[in-house]
Every structure is written in C-alpha cells, then in structure tokens.
N, C-alpha and C positions, 0 to 999 in steps of 0.2 A: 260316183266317187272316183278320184284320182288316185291311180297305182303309182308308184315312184317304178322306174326300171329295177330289175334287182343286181345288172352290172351294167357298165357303159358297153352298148352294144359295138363289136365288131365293126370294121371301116366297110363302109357299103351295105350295112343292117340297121335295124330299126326295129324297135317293139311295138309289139299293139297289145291292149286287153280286150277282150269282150266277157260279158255276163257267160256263166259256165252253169253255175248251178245259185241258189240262195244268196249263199254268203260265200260263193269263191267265184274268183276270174281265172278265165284262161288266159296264158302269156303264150305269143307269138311271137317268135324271129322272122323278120321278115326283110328279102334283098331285093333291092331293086332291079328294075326291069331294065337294068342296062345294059347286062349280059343276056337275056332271055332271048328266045326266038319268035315267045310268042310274049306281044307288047303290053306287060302285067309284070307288077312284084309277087313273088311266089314265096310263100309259107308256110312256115312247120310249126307246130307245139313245140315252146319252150318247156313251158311245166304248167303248174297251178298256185294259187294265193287265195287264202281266206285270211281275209283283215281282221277280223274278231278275233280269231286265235294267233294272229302274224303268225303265220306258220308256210312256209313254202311247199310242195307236193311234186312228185318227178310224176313224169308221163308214162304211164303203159300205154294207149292211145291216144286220139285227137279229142276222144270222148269218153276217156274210165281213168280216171284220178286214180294215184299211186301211193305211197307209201311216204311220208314226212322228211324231208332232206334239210338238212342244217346248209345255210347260204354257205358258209366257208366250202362246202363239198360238189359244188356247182360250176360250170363253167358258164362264159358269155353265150355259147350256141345252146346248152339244152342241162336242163334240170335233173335228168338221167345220172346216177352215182355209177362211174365205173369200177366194177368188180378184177381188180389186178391182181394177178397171181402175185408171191415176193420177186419172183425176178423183173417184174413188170412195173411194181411198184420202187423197187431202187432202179430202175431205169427211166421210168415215165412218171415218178411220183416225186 
C-alpha cells in the first residue's frame, strides 16, 4: 500500500514508510548523505499512520506508538505535538 507523505518534506529530506505493526506504518524523515561522515542517509521516526482509521500517531520511540495527533498540529520533521507554555505559544505559536 502506498502512503501519501503527510507534508512536503524539508529541502534535503525525504520520507520513507515501512510495515510497523498490522494496519500501521512507520514514517521516516530521512537526509541525505551529503552532509554525513559516514556515506549513508540517516533517519529518524517521523510518527505513525494506520489507513483504516486515517489517523496519524506521534512517536514515543522508533518502536511504541503514541497517542493520536490531528495533521494541522504536526510539523514536516516529526509528528511529536509541542507542549508550549502561553509565553511560548504567542511567541513560537
């Protein structure tokens, strides 16, 4: 099954999915080895995606599914919701 990205990836990044569990995929950010030392792209956990329920999921790790995040609360590097104080929030929000 083909995932659609869930934003246009960052300039010099790139998505991957793999099988996670049943009916979800893990999403990968992943940058190219053009900056690296050692000559590989190197990757992190975006989040998670179960297509039966469209539902997106943030990352506690690479391997324990999170808690249900609405796309609008997501950025392009990681499916993680940041917790902003109000001063943080009318400065960074």
């Amino acid at each position: 099954m083909i995932i659609e990205p869930p934003h246009n990836p960052p300039e010099g990044y790139y998505y991957e999915t793999t099988n996670f569990k049943r009916n979800v995929f893990a999403i990968w950010i992943c940058r190219d080895s053009s900056y690296s030392l050692i000559n590989r792209s190197s990757k992190s956990i975006w989040g998670f995606y179960n297509p039966t329920k469209r539902q997106y999921y943030s990352p506690i790790t690479s391997t324990k599914q999170g808690s249900p995040v609405e796309l609008s609360q997501t950025t392009p590097y990681s499916a993680m919701v940041l917790n902003l104080n109000p001063l943080e929030t009318l400065l960074y929000g």
